[in-house]
SERO-4910 file (N, C-alpha, C, O; in steps of 0.05 Angstrom, whole numbers):
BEGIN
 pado doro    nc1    nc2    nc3   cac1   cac2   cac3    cc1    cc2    cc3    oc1    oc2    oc3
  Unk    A    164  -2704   -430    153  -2682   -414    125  -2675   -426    122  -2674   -451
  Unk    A    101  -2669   -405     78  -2663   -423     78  -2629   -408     84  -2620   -386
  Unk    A     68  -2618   -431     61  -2586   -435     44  -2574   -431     35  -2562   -451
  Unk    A     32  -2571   -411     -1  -2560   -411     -3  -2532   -423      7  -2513   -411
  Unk    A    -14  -2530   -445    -33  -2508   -455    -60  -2488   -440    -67  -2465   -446
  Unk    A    -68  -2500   -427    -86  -2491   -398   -114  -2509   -396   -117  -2533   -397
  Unk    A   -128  -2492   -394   -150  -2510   -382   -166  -2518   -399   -178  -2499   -410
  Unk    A   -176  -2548   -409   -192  -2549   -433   -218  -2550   -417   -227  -2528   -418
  Unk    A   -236  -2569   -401   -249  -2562   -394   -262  -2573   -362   -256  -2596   -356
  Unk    A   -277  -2560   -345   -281  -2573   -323   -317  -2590   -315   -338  -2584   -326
  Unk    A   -314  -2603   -303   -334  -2620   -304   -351  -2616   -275   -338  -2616   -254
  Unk    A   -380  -2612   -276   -385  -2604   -250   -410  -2626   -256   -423  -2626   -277
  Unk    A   -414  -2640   -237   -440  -2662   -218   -462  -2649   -218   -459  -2644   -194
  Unk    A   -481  -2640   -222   -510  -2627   -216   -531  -2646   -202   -530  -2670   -198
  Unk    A   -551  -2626   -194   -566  -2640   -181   -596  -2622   -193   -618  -2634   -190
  Unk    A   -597  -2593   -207   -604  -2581   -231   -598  -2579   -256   -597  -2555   -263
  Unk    A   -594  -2591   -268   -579  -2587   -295   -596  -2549   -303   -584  -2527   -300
  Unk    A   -622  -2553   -312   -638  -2528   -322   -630  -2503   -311   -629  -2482   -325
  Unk    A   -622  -2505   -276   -625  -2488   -265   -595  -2473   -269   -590  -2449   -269
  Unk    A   -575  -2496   -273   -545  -2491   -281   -539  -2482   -302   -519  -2469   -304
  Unk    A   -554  -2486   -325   -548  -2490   -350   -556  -2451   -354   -542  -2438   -369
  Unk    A   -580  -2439   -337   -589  -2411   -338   -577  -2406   -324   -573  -2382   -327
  Unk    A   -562  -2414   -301   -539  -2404   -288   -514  -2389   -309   -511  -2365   -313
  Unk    A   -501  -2405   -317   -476  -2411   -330   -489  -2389   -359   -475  -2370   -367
  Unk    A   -513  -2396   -369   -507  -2387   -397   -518  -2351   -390   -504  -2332   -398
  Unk    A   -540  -2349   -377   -553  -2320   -373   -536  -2294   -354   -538  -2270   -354
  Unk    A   -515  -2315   -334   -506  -2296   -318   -480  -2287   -325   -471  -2264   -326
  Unk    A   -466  -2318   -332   -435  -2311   -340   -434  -2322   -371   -413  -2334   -375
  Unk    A   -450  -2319   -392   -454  -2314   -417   -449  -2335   -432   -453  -2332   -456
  Unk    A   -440  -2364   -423   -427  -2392   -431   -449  -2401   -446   -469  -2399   -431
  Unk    A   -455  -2410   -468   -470  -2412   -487   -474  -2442   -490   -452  -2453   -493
  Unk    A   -494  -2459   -490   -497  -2490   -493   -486  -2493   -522   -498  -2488   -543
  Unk    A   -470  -2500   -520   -455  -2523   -553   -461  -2542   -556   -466  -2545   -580
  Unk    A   -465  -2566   -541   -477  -2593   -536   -494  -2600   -516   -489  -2600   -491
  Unk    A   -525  -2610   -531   -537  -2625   -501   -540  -2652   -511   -548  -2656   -534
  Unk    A   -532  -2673   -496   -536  -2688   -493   -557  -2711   -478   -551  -2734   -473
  Unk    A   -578  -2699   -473   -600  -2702   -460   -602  -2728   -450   -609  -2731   -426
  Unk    A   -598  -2751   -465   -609  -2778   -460   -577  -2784   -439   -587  -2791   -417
  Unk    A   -553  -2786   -435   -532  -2781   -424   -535  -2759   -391   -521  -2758   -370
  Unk    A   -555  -2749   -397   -549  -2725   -373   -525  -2700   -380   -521  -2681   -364
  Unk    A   -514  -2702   -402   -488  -2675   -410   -494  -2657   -422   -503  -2658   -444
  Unk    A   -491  -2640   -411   -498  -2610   -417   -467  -2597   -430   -448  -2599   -414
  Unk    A   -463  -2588   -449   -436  -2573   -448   -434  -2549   -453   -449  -2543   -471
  Unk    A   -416  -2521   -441   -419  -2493   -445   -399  -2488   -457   -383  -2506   -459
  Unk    A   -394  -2463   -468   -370  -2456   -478   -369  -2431   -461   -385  -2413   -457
  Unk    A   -346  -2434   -453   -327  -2418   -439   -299  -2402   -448   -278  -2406   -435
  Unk    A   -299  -2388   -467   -273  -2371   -487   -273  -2392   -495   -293  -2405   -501
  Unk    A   -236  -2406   -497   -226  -2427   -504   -236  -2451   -492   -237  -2473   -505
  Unk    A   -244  -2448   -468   -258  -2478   -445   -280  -2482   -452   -293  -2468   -467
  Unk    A   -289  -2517   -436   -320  -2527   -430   -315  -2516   -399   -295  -2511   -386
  Unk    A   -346  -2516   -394   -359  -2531   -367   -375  -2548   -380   -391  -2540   -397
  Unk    A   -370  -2575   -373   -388  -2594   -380   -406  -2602   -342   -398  -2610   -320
  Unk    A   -432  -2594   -353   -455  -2607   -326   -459  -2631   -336   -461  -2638   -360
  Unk    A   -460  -2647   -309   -467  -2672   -314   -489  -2680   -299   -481  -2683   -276
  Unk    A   -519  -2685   -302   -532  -2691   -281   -539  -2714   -268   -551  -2734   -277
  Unk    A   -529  -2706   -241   -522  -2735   -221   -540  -2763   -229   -532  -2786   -230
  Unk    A   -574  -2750   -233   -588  -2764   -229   -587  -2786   -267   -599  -2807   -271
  Unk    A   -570  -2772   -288   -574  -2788   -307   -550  -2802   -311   -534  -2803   -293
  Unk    A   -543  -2820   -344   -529  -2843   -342   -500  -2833   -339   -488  -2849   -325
  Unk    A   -487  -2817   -345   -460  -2814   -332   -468  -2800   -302   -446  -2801   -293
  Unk    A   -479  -2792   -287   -476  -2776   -265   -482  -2802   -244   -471  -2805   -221
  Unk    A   -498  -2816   -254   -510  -2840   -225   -479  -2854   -229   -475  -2866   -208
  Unk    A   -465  -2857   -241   -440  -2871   -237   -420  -2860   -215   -402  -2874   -207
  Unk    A   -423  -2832   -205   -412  -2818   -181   -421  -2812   -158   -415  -2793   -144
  Unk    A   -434  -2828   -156   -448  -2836   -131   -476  -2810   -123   -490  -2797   -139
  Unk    A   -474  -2812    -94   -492  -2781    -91   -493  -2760   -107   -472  -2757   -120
  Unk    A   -514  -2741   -111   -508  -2708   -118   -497  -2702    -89   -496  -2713    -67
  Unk    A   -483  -2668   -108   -474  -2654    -91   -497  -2644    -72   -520  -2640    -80
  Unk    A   -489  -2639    -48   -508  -2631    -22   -483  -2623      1   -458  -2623      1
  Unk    A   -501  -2616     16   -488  -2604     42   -461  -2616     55   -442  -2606     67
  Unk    A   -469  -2643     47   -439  -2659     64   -418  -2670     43   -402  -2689     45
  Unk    A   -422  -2654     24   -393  -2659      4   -405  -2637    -19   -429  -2635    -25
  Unk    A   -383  -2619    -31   -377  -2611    -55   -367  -2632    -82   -361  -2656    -80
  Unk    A   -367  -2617   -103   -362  -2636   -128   -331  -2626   -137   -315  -2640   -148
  Unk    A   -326  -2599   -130   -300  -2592   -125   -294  -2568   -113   -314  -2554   -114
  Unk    A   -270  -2552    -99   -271  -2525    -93   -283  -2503   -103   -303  -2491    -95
  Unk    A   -260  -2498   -132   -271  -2485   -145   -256  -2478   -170   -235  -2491   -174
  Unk    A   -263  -2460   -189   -253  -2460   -217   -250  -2431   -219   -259  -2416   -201
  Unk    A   -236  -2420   -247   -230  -2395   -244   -240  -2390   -276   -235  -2407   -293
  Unk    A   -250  -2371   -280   -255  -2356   -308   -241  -2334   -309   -244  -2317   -291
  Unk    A   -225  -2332   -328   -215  -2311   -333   -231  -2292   -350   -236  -2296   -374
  Unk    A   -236  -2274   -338   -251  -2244   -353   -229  -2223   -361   -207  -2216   -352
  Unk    A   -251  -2215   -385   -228  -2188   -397   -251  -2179   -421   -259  -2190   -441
  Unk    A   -259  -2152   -409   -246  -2131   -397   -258  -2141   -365   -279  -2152   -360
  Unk    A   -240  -2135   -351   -237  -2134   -320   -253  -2107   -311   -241  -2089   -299
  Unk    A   -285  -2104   -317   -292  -2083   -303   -302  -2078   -273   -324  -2066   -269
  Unk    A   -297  -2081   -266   -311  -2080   -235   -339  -2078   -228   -356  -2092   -217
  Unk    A   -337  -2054   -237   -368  -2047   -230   -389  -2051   -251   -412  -2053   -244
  Unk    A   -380  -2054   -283   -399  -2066   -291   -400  -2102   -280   -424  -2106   -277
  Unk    A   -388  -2122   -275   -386  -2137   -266   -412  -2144   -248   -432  -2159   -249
  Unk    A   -400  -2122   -227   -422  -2125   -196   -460  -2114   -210   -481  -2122   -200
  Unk    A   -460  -2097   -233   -484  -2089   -234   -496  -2109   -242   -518  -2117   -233
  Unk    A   -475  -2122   -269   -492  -2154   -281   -500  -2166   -263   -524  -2168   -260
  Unk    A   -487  -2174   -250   -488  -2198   -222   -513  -2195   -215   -532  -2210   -218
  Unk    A   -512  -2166   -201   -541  -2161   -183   -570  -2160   -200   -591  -2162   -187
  Unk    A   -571  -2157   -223   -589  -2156   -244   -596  -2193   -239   -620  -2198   -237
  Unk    A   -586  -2205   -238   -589  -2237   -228   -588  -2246   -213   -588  -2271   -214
  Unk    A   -584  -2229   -186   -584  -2237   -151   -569  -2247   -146   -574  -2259   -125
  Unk    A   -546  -2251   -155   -527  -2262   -151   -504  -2242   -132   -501  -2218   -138
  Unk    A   -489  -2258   -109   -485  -2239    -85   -447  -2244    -96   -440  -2267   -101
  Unk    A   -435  -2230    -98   -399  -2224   -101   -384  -2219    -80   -389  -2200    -66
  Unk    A   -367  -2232    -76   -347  -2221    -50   -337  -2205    -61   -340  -2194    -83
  Unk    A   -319  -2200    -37   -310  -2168    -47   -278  -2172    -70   -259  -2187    -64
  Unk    A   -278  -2161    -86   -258  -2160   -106   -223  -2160    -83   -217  -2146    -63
  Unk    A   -210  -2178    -93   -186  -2181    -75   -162  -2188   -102   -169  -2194   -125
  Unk    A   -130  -2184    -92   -114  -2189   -106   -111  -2226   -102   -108  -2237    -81
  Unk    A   -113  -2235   -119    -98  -2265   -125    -91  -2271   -150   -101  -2262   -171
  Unk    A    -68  -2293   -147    -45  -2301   -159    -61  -2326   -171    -73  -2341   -157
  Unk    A    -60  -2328   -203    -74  -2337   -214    -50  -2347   -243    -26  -2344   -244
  Unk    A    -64  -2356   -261    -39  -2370   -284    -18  -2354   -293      6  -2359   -295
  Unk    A    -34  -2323   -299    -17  -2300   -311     -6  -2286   -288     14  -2273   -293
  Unk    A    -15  -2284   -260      2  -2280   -241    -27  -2261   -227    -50  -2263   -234
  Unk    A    -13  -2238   -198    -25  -2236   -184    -52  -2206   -200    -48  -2184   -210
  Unk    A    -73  -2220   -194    -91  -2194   -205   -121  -2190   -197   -133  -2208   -186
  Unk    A   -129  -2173   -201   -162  -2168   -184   -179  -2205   -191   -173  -2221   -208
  Unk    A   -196  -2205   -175   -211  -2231   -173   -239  -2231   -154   -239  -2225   -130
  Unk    A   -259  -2236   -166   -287  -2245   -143   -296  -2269   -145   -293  -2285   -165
  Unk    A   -310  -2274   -118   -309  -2295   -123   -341  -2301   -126   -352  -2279   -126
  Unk    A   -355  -2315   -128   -396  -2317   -132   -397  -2347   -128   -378  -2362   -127
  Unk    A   -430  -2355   -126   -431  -2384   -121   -450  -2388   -136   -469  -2373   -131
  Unk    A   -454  -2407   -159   -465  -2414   -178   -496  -2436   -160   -489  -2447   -139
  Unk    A   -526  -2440   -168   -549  -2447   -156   -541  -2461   -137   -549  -2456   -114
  Unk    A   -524  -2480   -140   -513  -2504   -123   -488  -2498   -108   -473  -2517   -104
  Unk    A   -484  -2483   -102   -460  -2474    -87   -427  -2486    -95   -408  -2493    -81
  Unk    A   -432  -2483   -120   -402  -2479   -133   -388  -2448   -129   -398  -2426   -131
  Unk    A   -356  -2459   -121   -358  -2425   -120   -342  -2417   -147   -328  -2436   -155
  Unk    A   -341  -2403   -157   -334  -2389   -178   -317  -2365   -186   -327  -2343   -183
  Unk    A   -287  -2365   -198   -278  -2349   -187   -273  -2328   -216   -260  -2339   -234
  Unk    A   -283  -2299   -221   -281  -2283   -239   -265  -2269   -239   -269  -2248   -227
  Unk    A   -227  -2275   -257   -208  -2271   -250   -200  -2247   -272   -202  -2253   -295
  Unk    A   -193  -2226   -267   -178  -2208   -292   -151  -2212   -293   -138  -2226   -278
  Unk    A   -141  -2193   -318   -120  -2196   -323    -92  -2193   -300    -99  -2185   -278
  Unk    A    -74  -2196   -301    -50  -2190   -276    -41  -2163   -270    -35  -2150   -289
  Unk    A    -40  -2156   -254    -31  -2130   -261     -9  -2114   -267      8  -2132   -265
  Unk    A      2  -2099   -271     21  -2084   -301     39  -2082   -269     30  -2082   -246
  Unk    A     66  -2080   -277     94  -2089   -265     98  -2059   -258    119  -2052   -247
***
């Protein structure tokens, strides 16, 4: 039987690496640990997780054919778990970086059902900023 521990890390296709990389590190605080420049791999730290960017146009990304664009995504979407779960500091950060939030909704997530928004990263990844579950 294998045991998953959770999520080590997710891998997203670019078609900006720069523009993702100030995405990921300035808005939602993921800090570059590895660049791999000559490769195209960018890697963030995320708590325990990567987001590793990969850009389409360098030597691992031209192996997946097109960048992402209008007539295909690179995947739905991914979930970060945040904590503290503030709301409204949340939405102020966001908007300090133009970044637009749906509206905060209950969903059922690893630890179970709890507040969640959702945002779309330069390239239209959507992104989901998940808090803790809520108390029984």
């Amino acid at each position: 039987m294998i045991r998953i521990a959770g999520l080590d890390h997710v891998v997203l296709r670019v078609k900006d690496a720069e523009s993702m990389i100030a995405f990921y590190g300035n808005v939602l605080g993921c800090a570059v640990e590895r660049r791999l420049d000559g490769l195209g791999l960018y890697q963030l730290r995320a708590g325990a997780c990567l987001i590793d960017l990969v850009d389409a146009a360098g030597e691992i990304g031209r192996q997946g054919g097109a960048a992402p664009g209008a007539e295909g995504r690179n995947l739905d979407h991914f979930c970060l778990r945040v904590e503290p779960f503030d709301e409204t500091a949340i939405r102020a950060h966001l908007k300090v970086f133009g970044v637009e939030a749906g509206p905060t909704e209950q969903r059922y997530g690893a630890e179970g059902e709890g507040p969640s928004i959702y945002i779309r990263d330069p390239e239209g990844n959507t992104v989901e900023l998940k808090g803790p579950p809520n108390e029984s």
